[in-house]
C-alpha positions as CSV (number, residue, x, y, z in Angstrom):
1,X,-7.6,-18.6,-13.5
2,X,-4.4,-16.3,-14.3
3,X,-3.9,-15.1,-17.9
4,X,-2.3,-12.7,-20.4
5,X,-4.3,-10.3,-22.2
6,X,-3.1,-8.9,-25.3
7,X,-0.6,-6.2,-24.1
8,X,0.6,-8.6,-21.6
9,X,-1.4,-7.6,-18.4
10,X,-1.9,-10.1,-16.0
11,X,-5.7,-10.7,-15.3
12,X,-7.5,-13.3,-13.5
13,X,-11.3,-14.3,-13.3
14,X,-13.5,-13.1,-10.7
15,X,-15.9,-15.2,-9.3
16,X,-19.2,-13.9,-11.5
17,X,-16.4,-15.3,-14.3
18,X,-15.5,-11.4,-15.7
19,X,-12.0,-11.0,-16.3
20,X,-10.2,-8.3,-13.7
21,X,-6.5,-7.5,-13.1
22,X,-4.9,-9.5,-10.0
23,X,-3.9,-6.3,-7.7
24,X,-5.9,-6.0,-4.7
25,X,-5.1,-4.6,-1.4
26,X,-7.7,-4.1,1.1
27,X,-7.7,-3.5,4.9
28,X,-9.1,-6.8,6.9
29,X,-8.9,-4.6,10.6
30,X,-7.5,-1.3,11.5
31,X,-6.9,0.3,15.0
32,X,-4.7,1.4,17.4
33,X,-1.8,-0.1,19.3
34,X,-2.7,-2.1,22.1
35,X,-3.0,0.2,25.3
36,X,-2.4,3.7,23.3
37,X,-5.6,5.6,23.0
38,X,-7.0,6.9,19.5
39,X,-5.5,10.6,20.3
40,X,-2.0,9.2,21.2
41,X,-1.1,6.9,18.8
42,X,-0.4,8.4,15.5
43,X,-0.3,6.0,13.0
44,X,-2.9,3.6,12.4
45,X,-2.3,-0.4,12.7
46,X,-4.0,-3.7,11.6
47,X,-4.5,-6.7,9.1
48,X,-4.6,-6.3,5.3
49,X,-4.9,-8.3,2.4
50,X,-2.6,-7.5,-0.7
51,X,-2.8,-10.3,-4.2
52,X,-0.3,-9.4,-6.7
53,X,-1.3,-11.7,-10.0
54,X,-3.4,-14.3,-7.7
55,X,-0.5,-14.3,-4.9
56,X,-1.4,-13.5,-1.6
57,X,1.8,-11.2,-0.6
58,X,0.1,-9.7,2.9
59,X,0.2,-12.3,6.1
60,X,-3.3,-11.6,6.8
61,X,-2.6,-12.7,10.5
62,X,0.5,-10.2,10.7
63,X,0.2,-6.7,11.7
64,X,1.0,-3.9,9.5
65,X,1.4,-0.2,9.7
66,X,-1.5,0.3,7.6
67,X,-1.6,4.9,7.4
68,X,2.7,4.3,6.8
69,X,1.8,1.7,3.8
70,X,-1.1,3.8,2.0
71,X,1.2,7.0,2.2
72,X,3.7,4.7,0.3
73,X,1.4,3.4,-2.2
74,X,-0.1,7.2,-2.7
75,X,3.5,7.9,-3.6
76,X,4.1,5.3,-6.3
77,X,1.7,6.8,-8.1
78,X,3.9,9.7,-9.4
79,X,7.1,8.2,-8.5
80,X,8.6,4.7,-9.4
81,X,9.9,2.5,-6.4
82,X,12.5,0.2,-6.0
83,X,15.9,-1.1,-4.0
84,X,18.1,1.5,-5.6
85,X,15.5,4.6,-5.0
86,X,12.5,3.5,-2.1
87,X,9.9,5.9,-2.0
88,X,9.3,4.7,1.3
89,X,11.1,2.6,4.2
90,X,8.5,0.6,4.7
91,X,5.6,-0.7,2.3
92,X,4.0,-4.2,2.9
93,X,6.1,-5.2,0.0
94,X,9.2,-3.7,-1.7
95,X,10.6,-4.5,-5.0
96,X,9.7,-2.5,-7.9
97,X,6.7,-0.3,-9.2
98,X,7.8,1.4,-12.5
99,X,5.7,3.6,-14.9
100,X,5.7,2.4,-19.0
101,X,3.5,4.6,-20.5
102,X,-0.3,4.1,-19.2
103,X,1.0,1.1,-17.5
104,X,2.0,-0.1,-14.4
105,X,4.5,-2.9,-13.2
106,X,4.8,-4.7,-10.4
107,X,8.0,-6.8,-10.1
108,X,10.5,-8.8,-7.7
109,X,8.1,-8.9,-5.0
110,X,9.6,-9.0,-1.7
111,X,8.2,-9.0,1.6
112,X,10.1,-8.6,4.7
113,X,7.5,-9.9,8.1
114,X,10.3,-8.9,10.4
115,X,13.3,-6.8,10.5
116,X,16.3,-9.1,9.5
117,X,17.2,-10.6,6.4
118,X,16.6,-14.2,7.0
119,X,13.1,-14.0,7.0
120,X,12.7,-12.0,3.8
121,X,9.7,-13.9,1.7
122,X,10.6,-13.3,-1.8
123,X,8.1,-13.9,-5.1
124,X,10.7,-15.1,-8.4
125,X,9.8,-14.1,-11.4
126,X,6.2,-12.7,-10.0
127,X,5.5,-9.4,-12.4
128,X,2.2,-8.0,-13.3
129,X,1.4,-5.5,-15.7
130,X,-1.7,-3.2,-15.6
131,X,-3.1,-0.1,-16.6
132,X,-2.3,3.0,-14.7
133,X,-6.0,3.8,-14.4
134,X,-6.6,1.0,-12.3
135,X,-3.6,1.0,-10.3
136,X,-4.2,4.2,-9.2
137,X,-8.1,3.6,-8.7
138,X,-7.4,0.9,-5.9
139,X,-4.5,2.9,-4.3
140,X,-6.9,6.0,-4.2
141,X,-9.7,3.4,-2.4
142,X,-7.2,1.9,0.3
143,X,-5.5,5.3,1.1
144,X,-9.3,6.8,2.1
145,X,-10.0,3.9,3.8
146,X,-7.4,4.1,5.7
147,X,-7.7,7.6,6.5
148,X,-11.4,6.8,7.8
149,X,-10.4,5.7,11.4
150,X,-8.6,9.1,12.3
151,X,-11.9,11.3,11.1
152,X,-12.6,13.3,14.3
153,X,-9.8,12.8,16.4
154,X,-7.6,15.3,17.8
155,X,-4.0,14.1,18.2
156,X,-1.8,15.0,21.6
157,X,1.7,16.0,21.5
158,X,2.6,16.7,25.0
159,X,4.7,19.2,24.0
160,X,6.6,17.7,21.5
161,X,7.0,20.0,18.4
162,X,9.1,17.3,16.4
163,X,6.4,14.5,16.5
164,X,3.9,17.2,15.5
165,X,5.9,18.8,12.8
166,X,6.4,14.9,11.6
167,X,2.5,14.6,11.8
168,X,1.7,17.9,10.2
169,X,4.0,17.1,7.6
170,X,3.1,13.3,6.8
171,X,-0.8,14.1,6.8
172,X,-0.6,17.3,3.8
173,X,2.0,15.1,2.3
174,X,-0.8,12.2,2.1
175,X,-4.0,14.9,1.4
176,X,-1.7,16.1,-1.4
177,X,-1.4,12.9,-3.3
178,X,-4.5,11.6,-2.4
179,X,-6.0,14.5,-4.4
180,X,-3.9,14.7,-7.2
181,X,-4.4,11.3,-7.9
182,X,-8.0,10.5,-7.4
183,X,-10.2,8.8,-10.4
């Protein structure tokens, strides 16, 4: 059951019947790409789930670029994100993330499975309010778990200074915000 508290956050009953807020995004699978071993392929890949207000957003069968996504999320935390000003390319979903006070919101959910425009899923009138606190708590959670799969592996280059500057660069960028938000 979805409802409004009293500052207008979205929340909706867990099963034990307490009252939590609907965002939720948690990895179902993670790995590589088929036929690229752990050291070669540099981002990680798999299923998640994502629920915005009770909405399943995520295709739970599609595959997502699930180290991209959590460097994303990590960066909504300090920085809102929509159309106009992406912090990112590519997030599982795209519309807007915007800081009010110790809140969060979460509106004009969009979710692109492919490339082109025709296929764009969007999610009218969809916005959810919630505190800061547990925004960031859940982003913090999924951008670890994420980072779990590549603990212990070396990467290879083959030479290629550009792919491991891009590497260097996206990982610090990640540790960074990872710390500076954590609970």
């Amino acid at each position: 059951m979805l409802w409004r508290d009293s500052g207008g956050i979205l929340r909706s009953s867990a099963p034990d019947g307490e009252p939590r807020v609907s965002f939720e995004i948690r990895i179902l699978e993670q790995g590589w790409l088929t036929g690229c071993s752990p050291e070669e392929d540099l981002c990680s890949h798999g299923r998640i789930s994502l629920v915005i207000g009770g909405i399943p957003i995520a295709d739970e069968s599609e595959s997502a670029g699930i180290s991209e996504t959590a460097l994303a999320m990590l960066r909504t935390l300090g920085s809102p994100h929509h159309a106009a000003a992406p912090v990112a390319d590519r997030m599982v979903f795209h519309g807007s993330v915007t800081h009010e006070g110790g809140l969060v919101r979460i509106a004009d959910v969009v979710r692109h499975p492919s490339t082109g425009e025709k296929d764009v899923i969007r999610h009218p009138g969809l916005s959810v309010k919630l505190p800061l606190a547990d925004y960031r708590a859940e982003i913090v959670r999924f951008a670890r778990e994420a980072e779990s799969l590549f603990v212990g592996i070396t990467k290879r280059f083959w030479g290629d200074a550009f792919d491991e500057k891009q590497h260097r660069d996206f990982w610090a960028e990640y540790h960074s915000l990872r710390e500076r938000h954590a609970p």
